[in-house]
Steps between C-alpha positions, in 0.01 A plus 500: 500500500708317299708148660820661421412753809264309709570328846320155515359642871351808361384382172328205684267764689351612166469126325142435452535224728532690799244759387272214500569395844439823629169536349414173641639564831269845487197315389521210734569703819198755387327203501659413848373833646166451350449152682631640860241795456221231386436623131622204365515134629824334669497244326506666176810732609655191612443330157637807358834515672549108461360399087577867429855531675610139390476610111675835527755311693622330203424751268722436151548620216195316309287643802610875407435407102155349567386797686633708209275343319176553691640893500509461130105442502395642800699868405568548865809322705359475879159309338732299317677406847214416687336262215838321548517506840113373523595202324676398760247614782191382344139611665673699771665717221216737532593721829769542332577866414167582665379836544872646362607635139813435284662772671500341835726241345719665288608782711535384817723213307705796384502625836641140610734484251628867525592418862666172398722695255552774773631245789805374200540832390564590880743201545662644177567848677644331788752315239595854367508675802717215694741514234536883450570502918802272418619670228485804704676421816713311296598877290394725770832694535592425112559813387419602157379834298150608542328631173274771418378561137752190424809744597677423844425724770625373846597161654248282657545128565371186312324400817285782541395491091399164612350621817246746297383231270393290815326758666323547161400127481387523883261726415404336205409189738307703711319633171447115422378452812249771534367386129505170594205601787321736249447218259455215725078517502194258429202565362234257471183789519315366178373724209569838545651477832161532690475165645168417377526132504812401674575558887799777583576250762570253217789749363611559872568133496645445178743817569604375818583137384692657200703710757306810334346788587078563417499799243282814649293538212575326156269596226503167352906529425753582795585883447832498241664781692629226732609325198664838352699552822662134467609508147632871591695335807676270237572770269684662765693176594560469140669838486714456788614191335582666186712832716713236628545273173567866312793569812634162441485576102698768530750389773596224232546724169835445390618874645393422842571180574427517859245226519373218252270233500655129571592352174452145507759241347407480151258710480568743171427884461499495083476276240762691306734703756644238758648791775106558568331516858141645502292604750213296350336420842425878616414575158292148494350704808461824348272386241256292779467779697324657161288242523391506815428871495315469200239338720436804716294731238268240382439432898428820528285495215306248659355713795248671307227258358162528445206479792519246717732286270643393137726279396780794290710406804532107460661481169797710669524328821510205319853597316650716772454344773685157413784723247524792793532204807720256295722772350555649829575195637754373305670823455525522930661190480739558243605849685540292805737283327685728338575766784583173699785426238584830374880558494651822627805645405624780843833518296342661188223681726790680668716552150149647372464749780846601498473540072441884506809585676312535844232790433253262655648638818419890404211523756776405777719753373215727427445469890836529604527890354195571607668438883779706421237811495474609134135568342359167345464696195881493444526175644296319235706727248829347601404162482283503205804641342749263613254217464424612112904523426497151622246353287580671227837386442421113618750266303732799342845547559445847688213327728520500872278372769275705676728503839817630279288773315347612871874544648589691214225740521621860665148521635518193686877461594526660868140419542528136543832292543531185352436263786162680540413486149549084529229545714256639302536248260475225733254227435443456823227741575307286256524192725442646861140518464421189352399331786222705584357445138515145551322523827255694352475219227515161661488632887711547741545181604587367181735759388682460849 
């Protein structure tokens, strides 16, 4: 992923640096578990950790390029490590990597490193999902028109559009979570998973220091369905980001106007028309969440490889796994930020659900016949009518709002008086419930 959308926290998970230090912290503690079971001498696991750890320590930047260039003779990266780390090590350097294959290595690094990226995507979430409760208490009786197809329908309240966007992001932790678990495995069972020449107490140990679980049965590779159901977690994540970034998109358009991102001082919207303010960060966020989804087919791809192992998958992982984590990352963060700062306009939120003369309030009035005993039939007929004549004639000199149009219907005059018709097109149904929502969202306690 590119600097321009990369988090220095993230991106630092997939620097070759740290990949480094995982692989040694995987080879020395196999080496750890192989001394307490008596395959290998103390001292030499000792020698390890402390000649071995000392150099990875202060791993640089000339470290990373000299191993680079063992990889470019040697044609294989983890052989390239471990001449580099042996250097340091000296005689002791061979129980190192005993009994275990490249894959040991490299995907229970991946493992290590999915679950780092997991734990700040999870601290993300809480970001989002802290601000989105403020934002929603803070609207929760704002009223303002509720949309379907893009056409107002009824009332709801700012609060509770907020409200459903949380619970979506809950779940999405919980998602997180549960892939977090799925993907958080070791295995260290040597070629073709059958533990020929390495201990399956070894990988017990190494799993358990890593804060991992032992995978059941791993081929030579850790099964990529656990991989597939990560990278679909974060697509999901990704697409509630963009529903909310596409609400906030259109809340700003210039014939709504009920919402808009903060515009910062002097910050500009074009180069050539000065009156310009853009909803450039939930667009910004539109696009990343393309990104990250584009991860989730070649993940899926990656389940099906050949025997006991091949290497199709590694090319991928190696690409979507930093682009899907970082992008995902900084994208959470920038929807946290800009739901904390988004500016809400009630005035123009009201104005907009009052625009079509008040036939948002038909289902009230709708409701309100009905009591009066006529067939629901001829109900919907009357107000459909009225509600048309209303619409129709918006912004003409013979126009007249929904209410006037209803009183002056025969069918409806004697039916309902005026004071009762104020009723049915009261907001206030559209608040009285609102409560229990919230309960249902955040808990009682909370929405007490």
């Amino acid at each position: 992923m590119v600097p321009r959308y990369s988090r220095p926290e993230m991106a630092a998970i997939w620097a070759p640096e740290n990949r480094y230090r995982i692989w040694f912290e995987i080879e020395a503690l196999a080496a750890e578990g192989m001394a307490k079971y008596g395959l290998i001498p103390e001292a030499a696991a000792g020698a390890i950790r402390e000649k071995g750890g000392a150099k990875v320590a202060r791993i640089n930047a000339e470290d990373v390029a000299r191993i680079d260039e063992i990889e470019r003779e040697t044609r294989h990266d983890v052989i390239a490590f471990l001449t580099w780390l042996a250097e340091a090590i000296g005689p002791d350097s061979r129980f190192v990597h005993q009994g275990m294959t490249s894959s040991d290595v490299l995907d229970t690094c991946l493992s290590v490193q999915l679950t780092q990226a997991a734990d700040l995507l999870l601290g993300d979430l809480d970001r989002v999902l802290a601000a989105l409760k403020t934002r929603a208490y803070e609207h929760k009786t704002t009223l303002t028109i509720g949309r379907s197809h893009g056409i107002h329908a009824e009332p709801t309240t700012f609060g509770l559009k907020l409200a459903g966007h949380y619970a979506e992001f809950a779940r999405d932790r919980a998602r997180l979570v549960t892939a977090r678990a799925e993907v958080a495995v070791a295995a260290i069972s040597g070629a073709v998973g059958t533990f020929a020449h390495i201990d399956p107490r070894v990988e017990t140990f190494v799993a358990g220091r890593l804060g991992l679980t032992a995978e059941p049965v791993s081929t030579q590779v850790i099964p990529r369905d656990r991989h597939a159901a990560f990278f679909c977690t974060l697509g999901v994540i990704a697409s509630g980001i963009e529903r909310l970034a596409t609400e906030v998109r259109h809340l700003q358009r210039s014939e709504v106007r009920e919402a808009e991102e903060f515009f910062h001082p002097g910050q500009k919207g074009s180069s050539v028309m000065p009156h310009k303010r853009n909803p450039v960060l939930s667009e910004n966020l539109t696009g990343l969440a393309r990104i990250v989804r584009a991860a989730v087919v070649p993940a899926l791809e990656n389940v099906v490889l050949w025997h006991e192992r091949d290497i199709s998958h590694s090319s991928v992982e190696r690409v979507i796994a930093p682009d899907a984590t970082i992008a995902l990352d900084f994208a959470l963060v920038r929807l946290a930020g800009m739901m904390e700062r988004l500016v809400v306009h009630p005035a123009r939120m009201l104005a907009n659900l009052e625009s079509l003369g008040g036939v948002v309030h038909s289902a009230g009035v709708l409701l309100a016949l009905i009591g009066t005993g006529i067939l629901r039939e001829d109900a919907y007929r009357i107000v459909q009518r009225n509600a048309m004549a209303t619409w129709e004639n918006l912004g003409t000199p013979e126009g007249q709002s929904f209410r006037a149009n209803l009183l002056a219907d025969p069918e409806v005059v004697g039916r309902i008086s005026a004071g009762e018709l104020d009723r049915a097109m009261d907001p206030a149904p559209h608040l009285k419930e609102v409560d229990v929502v919230f309960a249902r969202v955040f808990g009682a306690a909370a929405a007490a």
